[in-house]
NUTORPA-340028 format. One record per residue (C-alpha): x, y, z; residue number from 1; residue in three letters. Coordinates in Angstrom, 2 decimals, decimal comma, padded with zeros to 5 digits. Layout:
% NUTORPA-340028
REC       u       v       w zase badren
REC       X       Y       Z  NUM    ALA
...
This chain:
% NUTORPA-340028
REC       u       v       w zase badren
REC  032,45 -017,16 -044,52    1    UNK
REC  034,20 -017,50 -041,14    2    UNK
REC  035,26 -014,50 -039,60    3    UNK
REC  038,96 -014,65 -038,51    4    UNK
REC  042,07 -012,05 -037,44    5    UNK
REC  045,40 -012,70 -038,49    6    UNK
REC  047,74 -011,34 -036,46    7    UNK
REC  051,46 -010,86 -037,30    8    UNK
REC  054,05 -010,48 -035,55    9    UNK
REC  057,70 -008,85 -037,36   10    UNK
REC  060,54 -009,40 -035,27   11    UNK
REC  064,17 -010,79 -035,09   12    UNK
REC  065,90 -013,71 -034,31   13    UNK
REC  067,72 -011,99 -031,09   14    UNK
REC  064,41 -010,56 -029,44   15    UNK
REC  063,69 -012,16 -026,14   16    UNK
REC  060,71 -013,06 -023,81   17    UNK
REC  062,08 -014,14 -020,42   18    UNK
REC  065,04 -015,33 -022,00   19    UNK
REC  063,60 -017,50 -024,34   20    UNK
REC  063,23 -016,65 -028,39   21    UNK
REC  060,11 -014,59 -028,87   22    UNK
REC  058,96 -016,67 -031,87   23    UNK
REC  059,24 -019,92 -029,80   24    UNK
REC  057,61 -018,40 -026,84   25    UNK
REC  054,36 -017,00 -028,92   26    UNK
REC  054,27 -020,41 -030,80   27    UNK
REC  053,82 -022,62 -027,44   28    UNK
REC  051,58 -019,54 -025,58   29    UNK
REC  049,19 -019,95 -028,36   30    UNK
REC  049,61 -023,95 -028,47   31    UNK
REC  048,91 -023,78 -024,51   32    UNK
REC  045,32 -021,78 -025,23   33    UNK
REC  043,78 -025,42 -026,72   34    UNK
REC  042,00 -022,49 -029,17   35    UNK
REC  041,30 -022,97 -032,87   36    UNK
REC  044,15 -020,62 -034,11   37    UNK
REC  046,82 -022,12 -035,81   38    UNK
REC  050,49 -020,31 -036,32   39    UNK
REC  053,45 -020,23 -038,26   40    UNK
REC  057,19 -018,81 -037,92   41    UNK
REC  059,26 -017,89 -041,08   42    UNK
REC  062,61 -016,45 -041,56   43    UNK
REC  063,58 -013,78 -043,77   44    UNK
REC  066,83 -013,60 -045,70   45    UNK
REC  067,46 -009,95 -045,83   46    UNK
REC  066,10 -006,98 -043,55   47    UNK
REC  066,79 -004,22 -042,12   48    UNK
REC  065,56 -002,32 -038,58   49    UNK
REC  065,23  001,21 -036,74   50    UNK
REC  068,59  001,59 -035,75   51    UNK
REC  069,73  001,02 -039,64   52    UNK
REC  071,47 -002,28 -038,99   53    UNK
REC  071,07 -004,76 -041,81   54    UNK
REC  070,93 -008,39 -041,51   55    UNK
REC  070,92 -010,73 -044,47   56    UNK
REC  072,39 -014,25 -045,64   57    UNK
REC  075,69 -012,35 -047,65   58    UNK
REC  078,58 -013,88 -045,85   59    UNK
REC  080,80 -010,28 -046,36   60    UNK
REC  078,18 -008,40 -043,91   61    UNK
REC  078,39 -010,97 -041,18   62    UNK
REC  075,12 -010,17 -040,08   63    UNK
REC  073,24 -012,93 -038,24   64    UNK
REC  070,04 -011,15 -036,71   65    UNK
REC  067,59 -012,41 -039,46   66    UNK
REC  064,27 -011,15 -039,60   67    UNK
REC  061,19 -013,28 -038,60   68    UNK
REC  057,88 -013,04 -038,65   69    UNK
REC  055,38 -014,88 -036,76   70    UNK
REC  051,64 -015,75 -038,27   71    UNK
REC  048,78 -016,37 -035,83   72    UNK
REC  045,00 -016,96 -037,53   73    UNK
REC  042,61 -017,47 -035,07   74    UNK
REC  038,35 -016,76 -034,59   75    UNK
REC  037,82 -013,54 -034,12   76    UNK
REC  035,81 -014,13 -031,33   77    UNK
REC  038,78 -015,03 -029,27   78    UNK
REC  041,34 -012,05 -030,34   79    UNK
REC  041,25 -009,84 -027,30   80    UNK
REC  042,41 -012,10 -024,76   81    UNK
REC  045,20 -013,80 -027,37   82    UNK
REC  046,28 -010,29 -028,95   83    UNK
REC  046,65 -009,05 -025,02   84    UNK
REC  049,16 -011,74 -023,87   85    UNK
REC  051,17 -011,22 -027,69   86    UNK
REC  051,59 -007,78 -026,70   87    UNK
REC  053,13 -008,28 -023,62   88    UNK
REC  055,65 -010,89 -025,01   89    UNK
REC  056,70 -008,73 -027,77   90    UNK
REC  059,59 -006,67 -026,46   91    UNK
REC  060,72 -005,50 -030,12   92    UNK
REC  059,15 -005,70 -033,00   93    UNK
REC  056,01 -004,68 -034,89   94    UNK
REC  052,55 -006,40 -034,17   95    UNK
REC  049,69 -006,00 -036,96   96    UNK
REC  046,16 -006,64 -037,54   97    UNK
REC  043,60 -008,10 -040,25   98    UNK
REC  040,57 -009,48 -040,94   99    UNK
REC  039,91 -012,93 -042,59  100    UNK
REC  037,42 -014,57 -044,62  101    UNK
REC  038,09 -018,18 -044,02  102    UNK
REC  035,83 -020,44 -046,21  103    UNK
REC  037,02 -023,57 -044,17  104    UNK
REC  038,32 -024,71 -041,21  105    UNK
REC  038,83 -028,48 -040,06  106    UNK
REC  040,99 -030,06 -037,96  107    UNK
REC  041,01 -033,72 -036,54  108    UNK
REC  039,94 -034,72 -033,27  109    UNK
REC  042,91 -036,10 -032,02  110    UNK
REC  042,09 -036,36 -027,51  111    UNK
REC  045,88 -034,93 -027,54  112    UNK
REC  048,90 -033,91 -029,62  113    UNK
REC  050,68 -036,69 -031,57  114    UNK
REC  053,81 -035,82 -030,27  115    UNK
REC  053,08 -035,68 -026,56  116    UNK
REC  055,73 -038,03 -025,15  117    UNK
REC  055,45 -040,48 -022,20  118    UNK
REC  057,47 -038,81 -019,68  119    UNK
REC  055,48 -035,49 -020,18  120    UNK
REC  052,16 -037,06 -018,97  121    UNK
REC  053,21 -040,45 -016,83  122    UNK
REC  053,61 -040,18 -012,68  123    UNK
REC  057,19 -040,17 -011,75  124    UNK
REC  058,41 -041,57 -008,53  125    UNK
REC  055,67 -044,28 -008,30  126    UNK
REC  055,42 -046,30 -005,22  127    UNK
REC  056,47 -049,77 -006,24  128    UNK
REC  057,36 -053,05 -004,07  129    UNK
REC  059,93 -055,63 -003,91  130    UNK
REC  059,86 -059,41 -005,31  131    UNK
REC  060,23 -059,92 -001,38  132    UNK
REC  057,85 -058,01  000,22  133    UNK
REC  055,62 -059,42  002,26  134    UNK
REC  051,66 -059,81  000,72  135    UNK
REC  050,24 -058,04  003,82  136    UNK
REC  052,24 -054,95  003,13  137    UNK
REC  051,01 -055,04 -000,55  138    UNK
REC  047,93 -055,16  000,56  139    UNK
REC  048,35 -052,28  002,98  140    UNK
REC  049,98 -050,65  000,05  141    UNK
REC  046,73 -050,81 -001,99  142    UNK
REC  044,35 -049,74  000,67  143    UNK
REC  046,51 -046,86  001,75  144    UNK
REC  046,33 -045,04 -001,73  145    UNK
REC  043,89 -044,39 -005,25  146    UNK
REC  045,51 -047,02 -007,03  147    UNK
REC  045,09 -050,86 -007,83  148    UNK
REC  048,09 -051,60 -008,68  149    UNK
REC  052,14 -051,51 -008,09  150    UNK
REC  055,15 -052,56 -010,05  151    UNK
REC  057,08 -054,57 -008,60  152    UNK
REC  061,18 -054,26 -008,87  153    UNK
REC  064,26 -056,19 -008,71  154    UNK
REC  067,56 -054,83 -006,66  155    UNK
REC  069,05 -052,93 -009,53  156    UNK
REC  065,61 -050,84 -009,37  157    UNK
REC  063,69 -052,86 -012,80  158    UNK
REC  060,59 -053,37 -013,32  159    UNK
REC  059,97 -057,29 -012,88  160    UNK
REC  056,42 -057,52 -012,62  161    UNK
REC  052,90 -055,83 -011,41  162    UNK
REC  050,61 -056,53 -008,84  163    UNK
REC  046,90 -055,49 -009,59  164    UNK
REC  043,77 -055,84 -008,04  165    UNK
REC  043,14 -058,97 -009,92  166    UNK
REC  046,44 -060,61 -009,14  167    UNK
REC  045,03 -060,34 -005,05  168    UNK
REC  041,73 -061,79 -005,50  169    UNK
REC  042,52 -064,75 -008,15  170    UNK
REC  046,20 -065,75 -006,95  171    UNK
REC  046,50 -065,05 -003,32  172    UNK
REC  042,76 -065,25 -002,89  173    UNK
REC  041,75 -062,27 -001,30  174    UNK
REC  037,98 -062,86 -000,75  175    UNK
REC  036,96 -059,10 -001,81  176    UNK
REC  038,02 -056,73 -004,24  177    UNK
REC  039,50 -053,02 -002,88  178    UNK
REC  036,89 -051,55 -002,69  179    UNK
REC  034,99 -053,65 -000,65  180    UNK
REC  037,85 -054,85  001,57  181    UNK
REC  037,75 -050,85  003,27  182    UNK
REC  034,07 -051,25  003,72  183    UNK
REC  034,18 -054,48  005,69  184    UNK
REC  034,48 -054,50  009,52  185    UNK
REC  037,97 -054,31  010,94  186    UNK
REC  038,31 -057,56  012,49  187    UNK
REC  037,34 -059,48  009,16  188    UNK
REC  040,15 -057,33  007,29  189    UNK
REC  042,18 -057,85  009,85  190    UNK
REC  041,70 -061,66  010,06  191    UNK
REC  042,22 -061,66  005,96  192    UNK
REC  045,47 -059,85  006,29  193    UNK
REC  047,02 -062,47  008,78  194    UNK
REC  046,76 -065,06  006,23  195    UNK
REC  048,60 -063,21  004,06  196    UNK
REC  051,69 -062,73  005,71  197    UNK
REC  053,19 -065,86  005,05  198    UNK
REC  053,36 -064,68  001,12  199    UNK
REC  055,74 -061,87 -000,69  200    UNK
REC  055,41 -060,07 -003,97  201    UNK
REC  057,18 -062,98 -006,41  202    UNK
REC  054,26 -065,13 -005,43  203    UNK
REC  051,32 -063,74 -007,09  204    UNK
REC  052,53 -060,84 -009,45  205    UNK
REC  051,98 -060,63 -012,98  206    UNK
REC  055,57 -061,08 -015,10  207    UNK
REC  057,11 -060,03 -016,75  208    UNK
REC  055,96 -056,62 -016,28  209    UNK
REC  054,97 -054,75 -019,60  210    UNK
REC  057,20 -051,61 -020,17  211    UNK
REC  057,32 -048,56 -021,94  212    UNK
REC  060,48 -046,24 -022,41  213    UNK
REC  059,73 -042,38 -021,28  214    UNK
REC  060,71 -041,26 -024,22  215    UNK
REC  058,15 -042,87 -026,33  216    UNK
REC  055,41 -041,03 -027,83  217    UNK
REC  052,18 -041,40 -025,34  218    UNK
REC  050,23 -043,19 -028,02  219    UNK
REC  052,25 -045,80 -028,41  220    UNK
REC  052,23 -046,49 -025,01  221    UNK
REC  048,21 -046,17 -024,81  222    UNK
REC  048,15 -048,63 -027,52  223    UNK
REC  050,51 -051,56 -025,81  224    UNK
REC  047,90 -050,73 -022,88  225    UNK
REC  045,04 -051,94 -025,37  226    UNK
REC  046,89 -054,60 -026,56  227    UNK
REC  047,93 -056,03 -023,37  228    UNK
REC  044,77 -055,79 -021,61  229    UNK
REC  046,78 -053,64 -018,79  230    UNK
REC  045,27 -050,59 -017,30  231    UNK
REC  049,15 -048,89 -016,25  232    UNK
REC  052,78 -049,71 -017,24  233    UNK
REC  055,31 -049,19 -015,72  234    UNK
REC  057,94 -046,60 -017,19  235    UNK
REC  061,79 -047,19 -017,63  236    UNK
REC  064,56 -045,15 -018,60  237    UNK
REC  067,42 -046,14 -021,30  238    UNK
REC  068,84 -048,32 -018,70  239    UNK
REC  066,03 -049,68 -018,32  240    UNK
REC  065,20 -048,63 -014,08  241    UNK
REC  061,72 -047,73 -012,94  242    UNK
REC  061,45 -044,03 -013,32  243    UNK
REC  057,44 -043,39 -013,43  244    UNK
REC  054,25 -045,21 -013,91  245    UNK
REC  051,50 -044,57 -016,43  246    UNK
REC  047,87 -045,34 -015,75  247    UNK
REC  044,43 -045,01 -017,54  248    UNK
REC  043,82 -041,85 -015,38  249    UNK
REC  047,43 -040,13 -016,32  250    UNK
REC  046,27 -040,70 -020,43  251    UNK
REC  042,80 -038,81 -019,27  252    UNK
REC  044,37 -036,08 -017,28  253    UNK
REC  046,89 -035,20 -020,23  254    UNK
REC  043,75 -035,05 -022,46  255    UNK
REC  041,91 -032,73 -020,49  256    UNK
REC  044,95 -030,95 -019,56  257    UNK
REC  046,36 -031,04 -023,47  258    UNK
REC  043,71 -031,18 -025,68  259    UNK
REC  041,67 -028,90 -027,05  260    UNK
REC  038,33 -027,69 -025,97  261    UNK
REC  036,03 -029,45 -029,43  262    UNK
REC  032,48 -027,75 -027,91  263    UNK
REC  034,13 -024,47 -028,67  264    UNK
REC  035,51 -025,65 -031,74  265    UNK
REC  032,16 -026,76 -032,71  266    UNK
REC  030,76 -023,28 -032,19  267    UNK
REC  033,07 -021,67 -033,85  268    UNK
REC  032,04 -023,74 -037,30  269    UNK
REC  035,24 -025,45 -036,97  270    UNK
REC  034,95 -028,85 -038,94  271    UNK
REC  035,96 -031,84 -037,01  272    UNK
REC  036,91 -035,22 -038,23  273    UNK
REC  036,76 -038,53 -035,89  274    UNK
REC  035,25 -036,39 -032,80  275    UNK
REC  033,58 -039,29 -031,30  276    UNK
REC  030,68 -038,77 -028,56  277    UNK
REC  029,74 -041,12 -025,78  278    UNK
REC  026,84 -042,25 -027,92  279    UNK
REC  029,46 -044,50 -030,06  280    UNK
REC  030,99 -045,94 -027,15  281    UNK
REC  027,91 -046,93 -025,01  282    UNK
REC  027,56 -050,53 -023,74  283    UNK
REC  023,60 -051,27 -024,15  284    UNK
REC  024,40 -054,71 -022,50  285    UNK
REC  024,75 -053,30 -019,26  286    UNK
REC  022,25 -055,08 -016,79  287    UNK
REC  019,62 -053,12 -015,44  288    UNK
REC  016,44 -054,21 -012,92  289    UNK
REC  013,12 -052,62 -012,31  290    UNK
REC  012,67 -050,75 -008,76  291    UNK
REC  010,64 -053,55 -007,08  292    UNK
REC  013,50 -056,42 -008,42  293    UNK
REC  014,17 -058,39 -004,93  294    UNK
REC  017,65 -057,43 -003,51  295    UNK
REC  018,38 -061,18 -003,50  296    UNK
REC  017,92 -061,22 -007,34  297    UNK
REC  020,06 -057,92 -007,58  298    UNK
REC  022,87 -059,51 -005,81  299    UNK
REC  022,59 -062,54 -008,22  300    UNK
REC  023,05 -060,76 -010,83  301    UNK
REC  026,34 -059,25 -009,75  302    UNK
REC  027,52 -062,37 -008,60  303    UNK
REC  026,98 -064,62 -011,72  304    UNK
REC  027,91 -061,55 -014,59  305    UNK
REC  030,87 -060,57 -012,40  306    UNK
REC  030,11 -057,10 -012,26  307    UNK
REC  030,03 -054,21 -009,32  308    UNK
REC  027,22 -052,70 -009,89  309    UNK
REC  023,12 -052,74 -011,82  310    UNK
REC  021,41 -049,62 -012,82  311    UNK
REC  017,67 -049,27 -012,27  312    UNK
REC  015,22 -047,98 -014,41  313    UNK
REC  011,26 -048,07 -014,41  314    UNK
REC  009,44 -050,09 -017,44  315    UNK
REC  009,42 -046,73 -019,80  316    UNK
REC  013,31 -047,19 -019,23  317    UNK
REC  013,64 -043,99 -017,41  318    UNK
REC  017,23 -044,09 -015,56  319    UNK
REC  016,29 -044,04 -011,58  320    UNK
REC  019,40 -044,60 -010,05  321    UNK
REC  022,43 -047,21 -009,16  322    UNK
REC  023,25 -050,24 -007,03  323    UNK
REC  026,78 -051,32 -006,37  324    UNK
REC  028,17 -054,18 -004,36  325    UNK
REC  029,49 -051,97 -001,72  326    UNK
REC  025,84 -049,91 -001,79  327    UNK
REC  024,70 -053,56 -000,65  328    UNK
REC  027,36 -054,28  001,87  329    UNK
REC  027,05 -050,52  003,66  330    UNK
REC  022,79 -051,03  003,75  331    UNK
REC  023,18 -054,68  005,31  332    UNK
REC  026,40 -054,61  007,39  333    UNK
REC  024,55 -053,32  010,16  334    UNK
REC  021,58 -055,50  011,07  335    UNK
REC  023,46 -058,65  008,81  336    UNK
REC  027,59 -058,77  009,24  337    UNK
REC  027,20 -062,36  007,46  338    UNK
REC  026,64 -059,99  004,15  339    UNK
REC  030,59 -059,58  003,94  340    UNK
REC  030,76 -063,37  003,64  341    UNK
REC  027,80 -063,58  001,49  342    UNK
REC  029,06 -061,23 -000,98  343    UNK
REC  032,64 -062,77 -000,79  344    UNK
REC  032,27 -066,16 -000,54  345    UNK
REC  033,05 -068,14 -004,08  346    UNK
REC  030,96 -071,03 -003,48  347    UNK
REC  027,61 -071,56 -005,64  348    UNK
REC  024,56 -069,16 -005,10  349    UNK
REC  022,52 -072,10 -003,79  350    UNK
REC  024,73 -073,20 -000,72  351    UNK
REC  025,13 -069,45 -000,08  352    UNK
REC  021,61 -069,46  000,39  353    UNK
REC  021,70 -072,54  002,82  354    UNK
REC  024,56 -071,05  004,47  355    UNK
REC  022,97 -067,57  005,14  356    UNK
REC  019,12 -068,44  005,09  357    UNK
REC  017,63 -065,54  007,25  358    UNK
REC  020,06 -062,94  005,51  359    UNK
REC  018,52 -064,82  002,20  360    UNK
REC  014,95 -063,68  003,44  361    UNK
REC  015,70 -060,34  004,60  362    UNK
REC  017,30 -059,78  001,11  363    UNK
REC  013,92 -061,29 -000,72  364    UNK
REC  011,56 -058,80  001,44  365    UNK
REC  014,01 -055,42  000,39  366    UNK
REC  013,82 -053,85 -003,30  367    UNK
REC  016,22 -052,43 -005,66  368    UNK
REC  013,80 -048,71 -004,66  369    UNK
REC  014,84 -049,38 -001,21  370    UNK
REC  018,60 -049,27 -001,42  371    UNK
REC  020,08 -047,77 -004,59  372    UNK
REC  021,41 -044,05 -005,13  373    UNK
REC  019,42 -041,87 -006,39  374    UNK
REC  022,00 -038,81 -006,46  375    UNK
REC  024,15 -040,02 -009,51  376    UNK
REC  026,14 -038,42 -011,65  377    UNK
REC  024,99 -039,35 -015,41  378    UNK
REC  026,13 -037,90 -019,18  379    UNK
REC  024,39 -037,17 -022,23  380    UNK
REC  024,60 -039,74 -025,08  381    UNK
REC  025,52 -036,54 -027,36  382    UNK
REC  028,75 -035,43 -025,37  383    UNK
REC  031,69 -035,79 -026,61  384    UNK
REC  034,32 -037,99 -025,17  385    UNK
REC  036,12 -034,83 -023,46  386    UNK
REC  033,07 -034,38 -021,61  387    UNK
REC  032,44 -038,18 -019,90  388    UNK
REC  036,54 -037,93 -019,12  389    UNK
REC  036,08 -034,75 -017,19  390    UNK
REC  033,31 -036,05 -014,93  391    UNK
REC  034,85 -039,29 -014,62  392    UNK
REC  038,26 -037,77 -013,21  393    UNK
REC  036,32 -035,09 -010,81  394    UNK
REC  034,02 -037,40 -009,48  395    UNK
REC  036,87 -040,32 -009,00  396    UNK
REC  033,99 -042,88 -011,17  397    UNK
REC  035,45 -045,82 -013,20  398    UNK
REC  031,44 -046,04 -015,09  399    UNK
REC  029,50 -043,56 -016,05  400    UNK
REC  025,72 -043,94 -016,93  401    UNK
REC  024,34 -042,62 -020,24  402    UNK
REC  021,05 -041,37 -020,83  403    UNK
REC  019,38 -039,28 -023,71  404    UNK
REC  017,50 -036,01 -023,78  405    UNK
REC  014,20 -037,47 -022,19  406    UNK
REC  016,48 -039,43 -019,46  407    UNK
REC  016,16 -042,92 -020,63  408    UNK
REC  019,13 -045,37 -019,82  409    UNK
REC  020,92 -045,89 -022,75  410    UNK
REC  024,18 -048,00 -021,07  411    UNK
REC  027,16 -047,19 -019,39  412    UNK
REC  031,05 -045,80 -020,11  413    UNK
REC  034,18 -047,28 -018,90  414    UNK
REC  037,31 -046,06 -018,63  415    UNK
REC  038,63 -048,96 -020,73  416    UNK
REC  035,94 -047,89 -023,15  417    UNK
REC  036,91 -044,11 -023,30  418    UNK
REC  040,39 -045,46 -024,17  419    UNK
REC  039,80 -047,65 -026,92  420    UNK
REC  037,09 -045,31 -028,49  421    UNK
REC  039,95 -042,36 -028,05  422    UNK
REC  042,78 -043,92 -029,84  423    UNK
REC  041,20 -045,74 -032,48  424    UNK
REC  041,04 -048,68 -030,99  425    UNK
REC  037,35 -049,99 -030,86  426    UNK
């Protein structure tokens, strides 16, 4: 048996809580916990109260008070704190108190409420561009801010397209992504931003822009996400105008923010169906390289498997640490500027090495030991999804390394893959 309170609450239609119904108020105080109680509100069709008044559904009284009672069922474990906040809402009416045997609880694992709707959880006032603004300023845009990416609108204020991150680097051929464009020196950005000036917005965004209305339910619009390949959409009104933008990171805040806490859950012997953990969602194909692997092979294979970044681990596969593309162009910038090129240039691996042959051999005589982080932040394969959210949103990480009990790599976590695996979408 499960030991749970019930706690019920008999009051009347008219009773008030900072002007709001008293039954409403409870129901969403309760909701806003994210606790394992569930409640329920049902009207009476006759009563009476203290003073002597009568209400009931007999049209000759003309009595319109009704009572109502309000059901909360919760673990006992968590009455104090619940029953303390009920008290102080209930301004008239009776509260009362019993114990439970529950023989079973489940609930599904939903990473927020099916009716959450997109306006409640999107960014409003987004910073967007128009078809005619200049590339530079775009770009400016981008490095100014957290995001990687900006709708762009027409006159009457529409959503016409998007500019991304991969709309700069594959159609107006911006050598290096974001993130590495803020770490280079300022004359090279400088120099890169000059030869886009001669460009606007029409030229290279993505169109037409995929939209979702802001009064569609939030998993719909996670869903055309998915389906689309896009990691934000812009959000319209009826009229269709730009009136917020939702991103990956919006969907993950709600869910922290929203949903409930499923560790608790858990220990409360609350049955949960489709919790996943980060264990389901894993990618095992994520390259990895031995501490003594040659910086010049690390950087290979980042270049030819167009990724950012390798993990390291030691031949019992023992997780050691991380090696990004920017890790290698903070280490070498110094001593080698030619290692903004190197890493930017699109030409074949070979000619880069004829190009940049004493960077080449300073790159052969360093080790993956010698310039990867060592302080990173990693998850247990057995968390659940919640968990690798949470630490991906604090720590401002798009991939998140996953290791078991004993600390052996076991792949990584993407945002894209915390979506998909979230909603159903695998």
């Amino acid at each position: 048996m499960l030991k749970y309170k019930c706690i019920e609450i008999f009051t009347s239609e008219d009773a008030r809580w900072r002007g709001q119904p008293i039954h409403g108020a409870i129901v969403r105080y309760v909701s806003g916990l994210k606790i394992a109680a569930r409640s329920i509100v049902t009207r009476g069709v006759e009563g009476s109260y203290e003073s002597g008044d009568i209400a009931t559904q007999w049209i000759e009284v003309l009595s319109f008070n009704m009572p109502i009672r309000i059901t909360v069922i919760l673990p006992a474990t968590d009455l104090d704190f619940v029953l303390s906040g009920i008290q102080e809402m209930v301004t008239d009416g009776i509260i009362a108190l019993r114990d439970m045997d529950v023989i079973f609880h489940t609930t599904n694992g939903s990473l927020i409420p099916k009716n959450t709707r997109v306006k409640e959880i999107m960014t409003v006032d987004p910073v967007s561009v128009m078809t005619d603004t200049p590339l530079d300023d775009v770009v400016k845009i981008f490095l100014s801010s957290s995001f990687t990416g900006v709708p762009v609108i027409d006159e009457s204020g529409s959503p016409v397209g998007v500019i991304a991150q991969g709309d700069l680097i594959y159609r107006a051929n911006l050598p290096l992504r974001i993130g590495l464009f803020i770490a280079a020196e300022k004359s090279k950005a400088d120099s890169i931003l000059h030869e886009l000036e001669t460009k606007v917005a029409r030229d290279i965004m993505t169109s037409p822009a995929v939209t979702i209305n802001q009064d569609h339910l939030a998993t719909d619009a996670v869903h055309l996400m998915l389906k689309n390949n896009v990691k934000r959409l812009p959000v319209v009104s009826k009229s269709g105008k730009l009136v917020g933008i939702l991103s990956r990171l919006d969907v993950f805040n709600a869910v922290l923010r929203k949903g409930p806490d499923w560790r608790t859950f858990q220990k409360q012997n609350v049955q949960i169906e489709n919790l996943k953990f980060v264990s389901d969602i894993a990618r095992g194909d994520t390259r990895t390289v031995l501490p003594e692997t040659p910086v010049d092979d690390v950087i290979q294979i980042i270049d030819s498997n167009d990724i950012e970044r390798v993990c390291v681990v030691d031949s019992d596969g023992i997780f050691l640490g991380l090696i990004s593309d920017k890790d290698l162009l903070i280490a070498f910038t110094d001593r080698h500027p030619g290692i903004v090129e190197y890493l930017a240039s699109r030409i074949p691996f070979t000619e880069k090495g004829r190009r940049y042959r004493e960077l080449q051999e300073h790159l052969k005589a360093k080790t993956a030991a010698e310039v990867m982080k060592t302080q990173v932040v990693t998850i247990r394969d057995d968390a659940p999804l919640e968990e690798a959210i949470r630490i991906m949103l604090e720590r401002v990480i798009k991939r998140l390394p996953v290791v078991d009990k004993d600390g052996r790599f076991r792949g990584m976590v993407s945002r894209d893959s915390l979506l998909r695996a979230g909603f159903g979408v695998l």
